[in-house]
LOMARLO-352404 format. One record per residue (C-alpha): residue number from 1; residue in three letters; x, y, z. Coordinates in Angstrom, 1 decimal, always signed. Layout:
BEGIN
{k: NUM, r: ALA, X: X, Y: Y, Z: Z}
...
This chain:
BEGIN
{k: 1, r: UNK, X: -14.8, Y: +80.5, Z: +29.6}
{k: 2, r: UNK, X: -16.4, Y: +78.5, Z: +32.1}
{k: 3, r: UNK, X: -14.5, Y: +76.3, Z: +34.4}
{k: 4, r: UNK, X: -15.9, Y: +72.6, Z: +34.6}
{k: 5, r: UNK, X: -13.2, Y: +71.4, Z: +36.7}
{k: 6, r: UNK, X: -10.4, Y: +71.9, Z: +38.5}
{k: 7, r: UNK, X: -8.5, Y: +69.5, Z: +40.8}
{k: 8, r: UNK, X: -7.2, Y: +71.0, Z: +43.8}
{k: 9, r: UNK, X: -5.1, Y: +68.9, Z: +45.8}
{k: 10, r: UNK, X: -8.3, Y: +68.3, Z: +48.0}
{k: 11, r: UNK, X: -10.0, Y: +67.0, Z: +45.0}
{k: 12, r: UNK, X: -7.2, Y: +65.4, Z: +43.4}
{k: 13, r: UNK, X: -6.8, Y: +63.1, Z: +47.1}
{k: 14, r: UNK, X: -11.1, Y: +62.1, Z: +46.0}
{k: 15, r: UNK, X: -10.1, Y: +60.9, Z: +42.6}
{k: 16, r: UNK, X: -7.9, Y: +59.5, Z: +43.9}
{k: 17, r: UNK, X: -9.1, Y: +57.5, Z: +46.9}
{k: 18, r: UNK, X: -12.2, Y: +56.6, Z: +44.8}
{k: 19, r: UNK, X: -10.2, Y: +54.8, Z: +42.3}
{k: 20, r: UNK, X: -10.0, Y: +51.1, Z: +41.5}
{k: 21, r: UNK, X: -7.4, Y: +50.1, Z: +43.4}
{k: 22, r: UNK, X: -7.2, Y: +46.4, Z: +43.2}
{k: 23, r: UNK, X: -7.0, Y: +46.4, Z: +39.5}
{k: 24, r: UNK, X: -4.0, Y: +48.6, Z: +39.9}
{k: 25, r: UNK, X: -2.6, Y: +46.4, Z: +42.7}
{k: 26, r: UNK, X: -2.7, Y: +43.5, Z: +40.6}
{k: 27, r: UNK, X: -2.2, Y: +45.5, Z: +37.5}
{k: 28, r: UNK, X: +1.5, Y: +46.3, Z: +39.3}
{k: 29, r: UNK, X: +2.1, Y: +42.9, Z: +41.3}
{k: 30, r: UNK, X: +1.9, Y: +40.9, Z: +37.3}
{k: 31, r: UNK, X: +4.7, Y: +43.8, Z: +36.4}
{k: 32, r: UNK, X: +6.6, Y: +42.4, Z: +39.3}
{k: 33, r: UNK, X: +6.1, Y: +38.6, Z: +38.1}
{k: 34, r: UNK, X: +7.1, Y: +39.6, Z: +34.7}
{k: 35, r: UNK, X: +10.5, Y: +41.2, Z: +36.4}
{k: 36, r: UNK, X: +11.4, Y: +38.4, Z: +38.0}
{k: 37, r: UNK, X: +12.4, Y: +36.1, Z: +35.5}
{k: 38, r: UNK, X: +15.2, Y: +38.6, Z: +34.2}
{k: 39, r: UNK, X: +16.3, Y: +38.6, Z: +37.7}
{k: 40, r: UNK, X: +15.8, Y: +34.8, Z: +38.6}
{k: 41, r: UNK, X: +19.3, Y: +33.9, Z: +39.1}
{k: 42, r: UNK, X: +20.4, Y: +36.9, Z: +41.5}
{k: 43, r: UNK, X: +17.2, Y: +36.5, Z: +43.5}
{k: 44, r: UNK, X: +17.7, Y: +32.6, Z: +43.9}
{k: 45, r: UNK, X: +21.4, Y: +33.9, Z: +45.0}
{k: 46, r: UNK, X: +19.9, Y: +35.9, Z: +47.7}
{k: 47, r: UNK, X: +17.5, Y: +33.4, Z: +48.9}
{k: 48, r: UNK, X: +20.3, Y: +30.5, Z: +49.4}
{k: 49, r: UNK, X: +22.3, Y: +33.3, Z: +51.7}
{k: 50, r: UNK, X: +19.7, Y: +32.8, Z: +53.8}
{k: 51, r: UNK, X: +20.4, Y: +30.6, Z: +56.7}
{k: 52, r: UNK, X: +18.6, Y: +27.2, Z: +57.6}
{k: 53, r: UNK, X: +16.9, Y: +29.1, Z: +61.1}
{k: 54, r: UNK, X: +14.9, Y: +31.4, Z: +58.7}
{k: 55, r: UNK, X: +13.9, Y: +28.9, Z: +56.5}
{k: 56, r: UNK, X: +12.5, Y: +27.2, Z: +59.3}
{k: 57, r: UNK, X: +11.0, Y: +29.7, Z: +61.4}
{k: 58, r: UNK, X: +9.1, Y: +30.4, Z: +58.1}
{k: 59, r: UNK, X: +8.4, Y: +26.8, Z: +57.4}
{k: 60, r: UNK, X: +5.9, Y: +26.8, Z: +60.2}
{k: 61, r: UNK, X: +4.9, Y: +30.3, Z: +60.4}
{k: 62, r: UNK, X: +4.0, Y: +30.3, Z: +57.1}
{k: 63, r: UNK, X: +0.2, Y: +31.1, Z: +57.8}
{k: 64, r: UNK, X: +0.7, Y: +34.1, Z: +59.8}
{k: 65, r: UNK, X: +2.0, Y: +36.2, Z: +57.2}
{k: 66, r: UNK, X: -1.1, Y: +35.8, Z: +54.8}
{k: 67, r: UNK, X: -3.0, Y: +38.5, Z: +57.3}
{k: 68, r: UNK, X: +0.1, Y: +40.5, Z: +56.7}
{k: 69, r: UNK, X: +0.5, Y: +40.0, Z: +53.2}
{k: 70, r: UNK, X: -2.9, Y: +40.8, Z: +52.0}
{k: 71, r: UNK, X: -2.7, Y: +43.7, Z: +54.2}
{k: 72, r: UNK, X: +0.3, Y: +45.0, Z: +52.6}
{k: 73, r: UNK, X: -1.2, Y: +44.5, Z: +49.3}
{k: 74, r: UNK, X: -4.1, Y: +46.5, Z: +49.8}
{k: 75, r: UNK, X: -1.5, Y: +49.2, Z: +51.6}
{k: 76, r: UNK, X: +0.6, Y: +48.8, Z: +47.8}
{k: 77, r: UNK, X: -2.3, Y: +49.3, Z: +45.8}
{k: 78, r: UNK, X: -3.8, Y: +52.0, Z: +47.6}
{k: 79, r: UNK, X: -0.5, Y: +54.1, Z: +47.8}
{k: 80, r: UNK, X: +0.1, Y: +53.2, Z: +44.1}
{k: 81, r: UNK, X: -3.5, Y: +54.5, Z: +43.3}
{k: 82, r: UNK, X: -2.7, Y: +58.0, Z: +44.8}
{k: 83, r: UNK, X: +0.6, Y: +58.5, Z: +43.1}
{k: 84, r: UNK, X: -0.9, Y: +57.7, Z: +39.9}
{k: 85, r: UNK, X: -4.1, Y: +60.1, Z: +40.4}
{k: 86, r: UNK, X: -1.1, Y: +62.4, Z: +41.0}
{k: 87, r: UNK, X: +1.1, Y: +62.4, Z: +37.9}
{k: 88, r: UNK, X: -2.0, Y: +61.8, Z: +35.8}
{k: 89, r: UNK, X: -4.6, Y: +64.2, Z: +36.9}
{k: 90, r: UNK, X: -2.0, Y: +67.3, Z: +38.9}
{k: 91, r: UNK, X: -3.7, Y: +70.7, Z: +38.7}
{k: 92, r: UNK, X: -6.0, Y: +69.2, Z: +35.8}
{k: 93, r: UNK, X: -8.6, Y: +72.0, Z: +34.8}
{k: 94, r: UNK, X: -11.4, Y: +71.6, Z: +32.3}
{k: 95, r: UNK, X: -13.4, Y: +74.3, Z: +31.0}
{k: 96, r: UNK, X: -16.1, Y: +74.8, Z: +28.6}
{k: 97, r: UNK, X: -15.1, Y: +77.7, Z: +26.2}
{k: 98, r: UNK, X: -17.3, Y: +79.0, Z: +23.3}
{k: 99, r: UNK, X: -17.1, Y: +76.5, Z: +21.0}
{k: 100, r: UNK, X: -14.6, Y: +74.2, Z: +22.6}
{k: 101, r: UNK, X: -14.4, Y: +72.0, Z: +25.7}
{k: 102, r: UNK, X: -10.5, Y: +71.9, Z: +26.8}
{k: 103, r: UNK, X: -8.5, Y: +70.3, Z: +29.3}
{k: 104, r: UNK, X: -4.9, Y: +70.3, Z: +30.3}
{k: 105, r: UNK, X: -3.4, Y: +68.7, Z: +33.5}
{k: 106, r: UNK, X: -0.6, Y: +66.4, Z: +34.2}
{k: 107, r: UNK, X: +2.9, Y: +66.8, Z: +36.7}
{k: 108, r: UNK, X: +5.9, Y: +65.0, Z: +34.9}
{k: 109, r: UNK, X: +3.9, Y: +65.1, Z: +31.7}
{k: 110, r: UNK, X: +2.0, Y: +67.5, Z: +30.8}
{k: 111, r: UNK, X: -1.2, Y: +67.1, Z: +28.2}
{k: 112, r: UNK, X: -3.8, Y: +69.5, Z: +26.3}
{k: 113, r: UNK, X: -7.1, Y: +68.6, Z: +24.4}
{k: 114, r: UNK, X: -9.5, Y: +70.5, Z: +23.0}
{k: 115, r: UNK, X: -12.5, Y: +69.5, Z: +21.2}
{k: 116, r: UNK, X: -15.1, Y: +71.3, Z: +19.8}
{k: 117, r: UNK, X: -18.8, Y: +71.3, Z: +20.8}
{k: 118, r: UNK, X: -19.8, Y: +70.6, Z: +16.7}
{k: 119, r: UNK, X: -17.5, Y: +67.5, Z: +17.0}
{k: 120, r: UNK, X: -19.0, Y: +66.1, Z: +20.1}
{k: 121, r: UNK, X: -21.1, Y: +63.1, Z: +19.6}
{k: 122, r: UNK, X: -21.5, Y: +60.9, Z: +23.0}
{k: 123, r: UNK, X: -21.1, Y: +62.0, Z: +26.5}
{k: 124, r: UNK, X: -20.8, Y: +59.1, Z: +28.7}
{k: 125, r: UNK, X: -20.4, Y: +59.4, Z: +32.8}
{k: 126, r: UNK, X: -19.1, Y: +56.5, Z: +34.6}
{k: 127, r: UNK, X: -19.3, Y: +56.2, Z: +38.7}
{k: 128, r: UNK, X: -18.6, Y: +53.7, Z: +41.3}
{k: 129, r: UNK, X: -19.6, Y: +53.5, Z: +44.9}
{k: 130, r: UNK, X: -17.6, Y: +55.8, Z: +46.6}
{k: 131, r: UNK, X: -17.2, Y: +58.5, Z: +44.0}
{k: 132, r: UNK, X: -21.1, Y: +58.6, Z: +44.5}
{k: 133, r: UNK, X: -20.9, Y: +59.5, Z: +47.9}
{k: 134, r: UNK, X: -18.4, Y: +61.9, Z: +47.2}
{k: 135, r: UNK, X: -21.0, Y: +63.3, Z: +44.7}
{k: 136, r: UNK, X: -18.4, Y: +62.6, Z: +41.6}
{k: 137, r: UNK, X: -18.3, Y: +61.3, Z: +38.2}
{k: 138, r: UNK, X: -15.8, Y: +60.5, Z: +35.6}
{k: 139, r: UNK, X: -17.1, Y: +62.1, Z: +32.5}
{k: 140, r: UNK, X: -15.7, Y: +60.9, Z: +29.3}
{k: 141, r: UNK, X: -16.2, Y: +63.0, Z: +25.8}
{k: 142, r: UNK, X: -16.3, Y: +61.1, Z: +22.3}
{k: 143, r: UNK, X: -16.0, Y: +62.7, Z: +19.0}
{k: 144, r: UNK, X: -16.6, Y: +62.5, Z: +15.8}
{k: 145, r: UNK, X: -14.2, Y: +59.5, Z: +13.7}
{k: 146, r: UNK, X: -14.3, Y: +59.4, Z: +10.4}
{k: 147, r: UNK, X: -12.9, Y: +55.3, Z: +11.2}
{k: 148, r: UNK, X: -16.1, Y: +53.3, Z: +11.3}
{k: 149, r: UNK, X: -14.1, Y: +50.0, Z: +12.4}
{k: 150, r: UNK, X: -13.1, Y: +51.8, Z: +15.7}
{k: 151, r: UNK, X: -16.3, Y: +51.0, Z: +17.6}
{k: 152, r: UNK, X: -15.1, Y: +51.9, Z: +21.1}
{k: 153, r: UNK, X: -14.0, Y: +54.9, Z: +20.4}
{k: 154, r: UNK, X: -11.3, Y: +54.6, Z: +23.1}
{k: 155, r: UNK, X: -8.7, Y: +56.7, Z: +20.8}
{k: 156, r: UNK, X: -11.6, Y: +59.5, Z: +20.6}
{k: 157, r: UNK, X: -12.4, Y: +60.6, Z: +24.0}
{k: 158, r: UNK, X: -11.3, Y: +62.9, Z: +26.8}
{k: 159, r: UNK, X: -11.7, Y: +62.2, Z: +30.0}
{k: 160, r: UNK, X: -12.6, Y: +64.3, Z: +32.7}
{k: 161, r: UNK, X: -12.5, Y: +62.6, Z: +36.4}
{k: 162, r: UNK, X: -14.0, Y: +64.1, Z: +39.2}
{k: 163, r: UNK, X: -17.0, Y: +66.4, Z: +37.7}
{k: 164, r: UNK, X: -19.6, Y: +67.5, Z: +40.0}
{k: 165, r: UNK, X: -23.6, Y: +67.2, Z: +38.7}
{k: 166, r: UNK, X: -23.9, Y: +70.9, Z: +38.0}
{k: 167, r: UNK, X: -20.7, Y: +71.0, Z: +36.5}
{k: 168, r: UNK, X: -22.3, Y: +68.2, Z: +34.0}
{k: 169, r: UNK, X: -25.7, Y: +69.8, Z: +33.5}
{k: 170, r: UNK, X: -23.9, Y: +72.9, Z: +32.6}
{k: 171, r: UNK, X: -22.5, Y: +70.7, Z: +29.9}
{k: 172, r: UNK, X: -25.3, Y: +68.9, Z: +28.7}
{k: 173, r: UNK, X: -27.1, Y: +72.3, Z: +28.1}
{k: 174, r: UNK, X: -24.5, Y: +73.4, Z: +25.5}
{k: 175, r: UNK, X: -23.9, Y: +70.4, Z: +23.9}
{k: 176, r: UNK, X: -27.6, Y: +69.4, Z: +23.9}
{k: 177, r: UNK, X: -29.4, Y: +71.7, Z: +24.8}
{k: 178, r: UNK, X: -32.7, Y: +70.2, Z: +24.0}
{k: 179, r: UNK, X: -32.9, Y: +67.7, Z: +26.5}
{k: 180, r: UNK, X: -32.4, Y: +70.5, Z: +29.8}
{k: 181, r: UNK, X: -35.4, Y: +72.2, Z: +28.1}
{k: 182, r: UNK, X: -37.7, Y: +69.1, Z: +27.4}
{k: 183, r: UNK, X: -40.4, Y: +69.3, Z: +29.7}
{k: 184, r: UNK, X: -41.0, Y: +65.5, Z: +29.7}
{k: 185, r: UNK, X: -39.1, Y: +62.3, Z: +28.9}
{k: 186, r: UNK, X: -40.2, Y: +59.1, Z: +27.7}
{k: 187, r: UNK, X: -38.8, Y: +56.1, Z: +29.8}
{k: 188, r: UNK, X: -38.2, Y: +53.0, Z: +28.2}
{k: 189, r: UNK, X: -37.4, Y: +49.4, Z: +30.9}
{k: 190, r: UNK, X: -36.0, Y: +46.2, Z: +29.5}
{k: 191, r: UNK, X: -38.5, Y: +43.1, Z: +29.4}
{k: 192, r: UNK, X: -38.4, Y: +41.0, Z: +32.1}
{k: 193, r: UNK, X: -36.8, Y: +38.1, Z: +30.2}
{k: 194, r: UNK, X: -33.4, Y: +40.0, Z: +31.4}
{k: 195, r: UNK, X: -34.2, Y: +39.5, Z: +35.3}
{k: 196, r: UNK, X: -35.0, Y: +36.0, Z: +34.7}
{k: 197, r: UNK, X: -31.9, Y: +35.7, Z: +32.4}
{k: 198, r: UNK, X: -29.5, Y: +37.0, Z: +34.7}
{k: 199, r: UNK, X: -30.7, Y: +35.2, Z: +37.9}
{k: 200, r: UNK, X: -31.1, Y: +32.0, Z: +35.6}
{k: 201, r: UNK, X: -27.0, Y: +32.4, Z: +34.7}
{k: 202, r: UNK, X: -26.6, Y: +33.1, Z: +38.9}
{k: 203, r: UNK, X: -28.3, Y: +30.2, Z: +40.3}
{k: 204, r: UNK, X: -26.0, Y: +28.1, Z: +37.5}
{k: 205, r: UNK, X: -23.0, Y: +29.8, Z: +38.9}
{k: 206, r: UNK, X: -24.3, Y: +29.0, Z: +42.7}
{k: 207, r: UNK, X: -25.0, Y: +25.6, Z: +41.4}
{k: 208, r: UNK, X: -21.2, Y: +24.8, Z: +39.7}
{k: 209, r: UNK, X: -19.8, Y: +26.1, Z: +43.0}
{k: 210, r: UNK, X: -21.5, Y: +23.8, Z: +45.3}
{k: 211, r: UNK, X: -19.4, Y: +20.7, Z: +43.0}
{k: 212, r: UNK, X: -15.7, Y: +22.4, Z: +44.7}
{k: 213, r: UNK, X: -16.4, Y: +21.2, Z: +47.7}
{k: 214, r: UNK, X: -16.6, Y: +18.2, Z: +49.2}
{k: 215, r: UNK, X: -18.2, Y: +18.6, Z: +53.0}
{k: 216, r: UNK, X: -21.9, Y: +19.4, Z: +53.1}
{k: 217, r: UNK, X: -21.5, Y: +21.6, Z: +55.0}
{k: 218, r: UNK, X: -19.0, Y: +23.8, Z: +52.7}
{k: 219, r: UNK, X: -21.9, Y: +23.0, Z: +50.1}
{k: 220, r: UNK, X: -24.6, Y: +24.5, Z: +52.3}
{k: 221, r: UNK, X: -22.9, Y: +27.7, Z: +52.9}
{k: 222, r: UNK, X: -22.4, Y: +28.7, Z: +49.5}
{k: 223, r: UNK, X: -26.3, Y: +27.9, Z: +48.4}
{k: 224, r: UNK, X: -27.1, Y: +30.3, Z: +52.1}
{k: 225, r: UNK, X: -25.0, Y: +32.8, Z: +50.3}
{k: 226, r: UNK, X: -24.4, Y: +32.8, Z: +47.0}
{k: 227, r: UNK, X: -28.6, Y: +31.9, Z: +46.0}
{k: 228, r: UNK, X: -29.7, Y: +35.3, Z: +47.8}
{k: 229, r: UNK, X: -26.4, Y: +37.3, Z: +46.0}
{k: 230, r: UNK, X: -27.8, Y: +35.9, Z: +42.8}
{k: 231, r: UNK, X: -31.7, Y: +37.2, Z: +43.7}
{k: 232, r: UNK, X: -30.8, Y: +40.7, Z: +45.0}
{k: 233, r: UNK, X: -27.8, Y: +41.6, Z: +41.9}
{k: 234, r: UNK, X: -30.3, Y: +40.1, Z: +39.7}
{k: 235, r: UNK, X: -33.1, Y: +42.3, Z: +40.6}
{k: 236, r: UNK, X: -30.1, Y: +45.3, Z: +40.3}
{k: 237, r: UNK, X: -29.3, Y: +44.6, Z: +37.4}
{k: 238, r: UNK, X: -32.9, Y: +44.8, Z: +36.0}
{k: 239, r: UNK, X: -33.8, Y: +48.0, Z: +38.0}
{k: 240, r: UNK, X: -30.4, Y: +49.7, Z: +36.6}
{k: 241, r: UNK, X: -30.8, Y: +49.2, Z: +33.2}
{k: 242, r: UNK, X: -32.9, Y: +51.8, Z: +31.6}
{k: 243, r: UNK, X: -33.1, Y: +54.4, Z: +29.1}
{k: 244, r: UNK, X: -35.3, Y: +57.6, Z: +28.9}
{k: 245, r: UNK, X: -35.4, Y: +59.8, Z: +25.6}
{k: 246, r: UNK, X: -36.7, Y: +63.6, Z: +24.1}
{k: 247, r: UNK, X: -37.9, Y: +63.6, Z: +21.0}
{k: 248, r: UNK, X: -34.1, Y: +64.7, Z: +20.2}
{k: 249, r: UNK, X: -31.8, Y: +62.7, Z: +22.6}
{k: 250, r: UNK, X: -31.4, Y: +59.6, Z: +24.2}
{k: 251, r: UNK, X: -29.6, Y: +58.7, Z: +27.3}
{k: 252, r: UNK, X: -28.9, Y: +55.0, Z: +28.3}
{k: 253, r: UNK, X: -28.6, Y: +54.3, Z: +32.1}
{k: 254, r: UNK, X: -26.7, Y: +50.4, Z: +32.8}
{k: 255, r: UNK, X: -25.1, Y: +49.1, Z: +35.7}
{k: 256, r: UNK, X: -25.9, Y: +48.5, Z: +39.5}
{k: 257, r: UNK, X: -22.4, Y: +49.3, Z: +41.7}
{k: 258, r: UNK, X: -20.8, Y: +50.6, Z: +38.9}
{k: 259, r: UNK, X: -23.1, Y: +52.5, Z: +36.7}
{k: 260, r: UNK, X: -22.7, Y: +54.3, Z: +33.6}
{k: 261, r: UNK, X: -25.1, Y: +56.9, Z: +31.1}
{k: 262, r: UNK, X: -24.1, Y: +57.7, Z: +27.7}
{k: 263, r: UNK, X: -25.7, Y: +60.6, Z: +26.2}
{k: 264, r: UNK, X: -26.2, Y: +61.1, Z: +22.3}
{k: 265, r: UNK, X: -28.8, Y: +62.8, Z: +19.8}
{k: 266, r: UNK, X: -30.4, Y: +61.0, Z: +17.1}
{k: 267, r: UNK, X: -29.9, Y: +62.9, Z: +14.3}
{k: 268, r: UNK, X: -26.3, Y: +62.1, Z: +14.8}
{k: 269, r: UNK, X: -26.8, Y: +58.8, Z: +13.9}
{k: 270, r: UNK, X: -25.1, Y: +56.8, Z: +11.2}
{k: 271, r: UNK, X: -26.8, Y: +52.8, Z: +11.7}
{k: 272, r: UNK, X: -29.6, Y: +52.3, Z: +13.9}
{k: 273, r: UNK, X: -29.5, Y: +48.1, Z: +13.9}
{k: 274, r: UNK, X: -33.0, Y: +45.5, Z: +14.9}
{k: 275, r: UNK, X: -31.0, Y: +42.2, Z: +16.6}
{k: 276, r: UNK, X: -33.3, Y: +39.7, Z: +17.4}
{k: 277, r: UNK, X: -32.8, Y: +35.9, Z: +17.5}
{k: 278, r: UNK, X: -34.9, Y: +33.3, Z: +17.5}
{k: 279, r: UNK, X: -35.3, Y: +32.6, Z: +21.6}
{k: 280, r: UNK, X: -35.9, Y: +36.5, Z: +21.2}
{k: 281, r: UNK, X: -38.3, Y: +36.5, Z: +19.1}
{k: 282, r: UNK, X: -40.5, Y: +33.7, Z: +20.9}
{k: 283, r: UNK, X: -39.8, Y: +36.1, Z: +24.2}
{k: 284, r: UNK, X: -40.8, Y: +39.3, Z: +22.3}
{k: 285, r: UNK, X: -38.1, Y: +41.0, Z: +23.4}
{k: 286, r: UNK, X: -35.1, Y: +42.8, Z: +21.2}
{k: 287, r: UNK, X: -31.6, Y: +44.4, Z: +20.9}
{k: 288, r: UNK, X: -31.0, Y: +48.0, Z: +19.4}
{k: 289, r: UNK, X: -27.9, Y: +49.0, Z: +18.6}
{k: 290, r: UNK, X: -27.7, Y: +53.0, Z: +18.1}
{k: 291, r: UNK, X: -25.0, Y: +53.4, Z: +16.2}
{k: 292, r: UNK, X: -22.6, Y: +56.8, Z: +15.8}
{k: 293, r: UNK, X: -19.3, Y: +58.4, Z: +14.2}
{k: 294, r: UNK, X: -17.8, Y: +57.4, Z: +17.9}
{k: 295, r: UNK, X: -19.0, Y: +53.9, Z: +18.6}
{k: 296, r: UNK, X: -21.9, Y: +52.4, Z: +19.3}
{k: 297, r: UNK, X: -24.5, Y: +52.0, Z: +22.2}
{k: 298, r: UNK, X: -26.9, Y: +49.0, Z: +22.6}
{k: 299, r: UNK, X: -29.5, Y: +48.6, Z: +24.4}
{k: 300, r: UNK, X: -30.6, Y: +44.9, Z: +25.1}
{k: 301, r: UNK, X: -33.6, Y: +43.3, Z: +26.2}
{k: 302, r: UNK, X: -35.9, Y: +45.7, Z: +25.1}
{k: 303, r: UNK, X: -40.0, Y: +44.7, Z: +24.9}
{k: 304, r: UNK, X: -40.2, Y: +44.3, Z: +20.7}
{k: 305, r: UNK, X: -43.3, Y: +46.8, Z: +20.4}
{k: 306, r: UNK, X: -40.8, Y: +49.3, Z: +22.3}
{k: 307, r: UNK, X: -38.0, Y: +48.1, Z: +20.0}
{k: 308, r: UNK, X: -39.8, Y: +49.1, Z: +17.0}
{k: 309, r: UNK, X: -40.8, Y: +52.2, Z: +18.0}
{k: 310, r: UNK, X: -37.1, Y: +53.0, Z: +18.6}
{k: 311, r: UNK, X: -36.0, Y: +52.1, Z: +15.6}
{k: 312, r: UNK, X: -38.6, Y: +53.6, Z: +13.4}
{k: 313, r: UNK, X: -38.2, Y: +56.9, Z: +15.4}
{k: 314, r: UNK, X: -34.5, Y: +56.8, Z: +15.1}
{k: 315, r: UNK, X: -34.5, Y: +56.5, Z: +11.4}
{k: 316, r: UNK, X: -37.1, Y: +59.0, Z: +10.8}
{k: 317, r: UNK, X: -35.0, Y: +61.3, Z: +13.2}
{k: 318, r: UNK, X: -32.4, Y: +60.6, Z: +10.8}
{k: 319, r: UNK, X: -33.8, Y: +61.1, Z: +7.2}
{k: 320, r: UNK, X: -35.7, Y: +64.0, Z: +8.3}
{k: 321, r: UNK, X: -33.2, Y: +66.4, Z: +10.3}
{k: 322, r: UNK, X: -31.2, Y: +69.6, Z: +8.5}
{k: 323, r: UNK, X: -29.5, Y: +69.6, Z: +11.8}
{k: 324, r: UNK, X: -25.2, Y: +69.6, Z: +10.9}
């Protein structure tokens, strides 16, 4: 057995400050709008208690308590964000055993999975901002489904938050162990028709916001910051979106602040699919889906010459393998 993680309280405290903790802030302040109603009458009660001095005191301090309430919300979700990491992730240890890759964690409730390495069909590591400087990653496992309708593959996977990069490689080179010992890759880069695409849909989005307001000068200080937004994410996006490949696996590389890689072999394949439409095709550019028993990856964007190649490689992967 080989430990892969384990979440000392030290660690725990980096998952959790490196999670998303406005989505859980909101996540918990639309559970306390969908309380209220249930409790309309008693609050209302409360409220007319009140007497008139409050009310107004309020009535024209109204605007000093936005500073105070945004601050308190980020304070909410923040807190709210540790506790979970706390009852989800306590004294969570993965390992990597023979054939197996296990984990078991959890405080109030306690959980155990196991699957094993035959089973395994996508690795996929997801990382924002700040678990990057923290030199972390949230790896998630897929397995084999014998449902072809589930194409996410959400009911499939174990997740494993907080894995370091050797703790990965050591990974990758028992679940595919081809791709540590390739000595070169092959790089494949979307067309440019994505970067002029994606700032194309920006500068629109600049554009419509200028029309909220009213005062020129409102209208000039979105276009001085929104139009240079929309030229340095673009660019992002384009430089993020790769994918480099052995003659045995693939691994797709998307997203700019928060990126993600899934990992996968081709001989595991069970669709390899050609999209192209017709602005596509006058572009010469392409989608490939790569399809397997635990959802499907695409890549999009991709020249059509370099398209092809993928596709006909894929399949021949496919057909002539003996590989389980």
């Amino acid at each position: 057995s080989k430990s892969l993680v384990h979440l000392t309280p030290k660690e725990l405290l980096k998952v959790g400050l490196t999670q998303n903790h406005l989505r859980i802030g909101f996540i918990a302040f639309g559970a306390i709008v969908a309380l209220y109603e249930p409790f309309e009458a008693w609050i209302d009660a409360w409220l007319a208690s009140w007497p008139d001095v409050v009310w107004m005191v309020l009535k024209w301090s109204w605007f000093l308590f936005i500073p105070v309430g945004v601050f308190a919300f980020l304070l909410f979700s923040f807190v709210l964000s540790l506790l979970g990491a706390v009852f989800k992730y306590y004294n969570l240890q993965a390992n990597l055993n023979q054939q197996e890759v296990s984990l078991r964690g959890g405080l109030l409730k306690r959980f155990e999975y196991r699957i094993p390495l035959s089973k395994v069909q996508i690795l996929e590591w997801r990382s924002n901002v700040a678990r990057r400087l923290l030199g972390i990653e949230t790896l998630r496992i897929f397995q084999a489904s014998a449902q072809e309708s589930n194409q996410s593959g959400k009911d499939l996977s174990m997740a494993i938050p907080g894995i370091s990069e050797m703790a990965s490689n050591g990974l990758v080179a028992e679940i595919f162990p081809s791709w540590m010992t390739s000595p070169s890759k092959i790089i494949f880069k979307p067309s440019r028709f994505l970067l002029y695409r994606t700032l194309f849909f920006r500068i629109l989005t600049a554009a419509a916001l200028t029309f909220t307001v009213d005062s020129y000068l409102g209208k000039i200080l979105i276009i001085a910051t929104v139009l240079p937004w929309a030229f340095i994410s673009a660019r992002k996006v384009y430089e993020s979106h790769w994918m480099s490949v052995t003659p045995d696996t693939c691994m797709i590389h998307s997203g700019w602040i928060r990126k993600k890689r899934s990992m996968f072999t081709f001989h595991q394949l069970q669709r390899v699919v050609f999209n192209q439409n017709t602005i596509m095709r006058r572009r010469g550019v392409a989608h490939i889906t790569l399809a397997t028993a635990a959802g499907n990856r695409t890549f999009k964007y991709l020249n059509e010459a370099a398209a092809r190649q993928l596709y006909d490689w894929s399949l021949a992967i496919i057909e002539q393998s003996e590989s389980d």
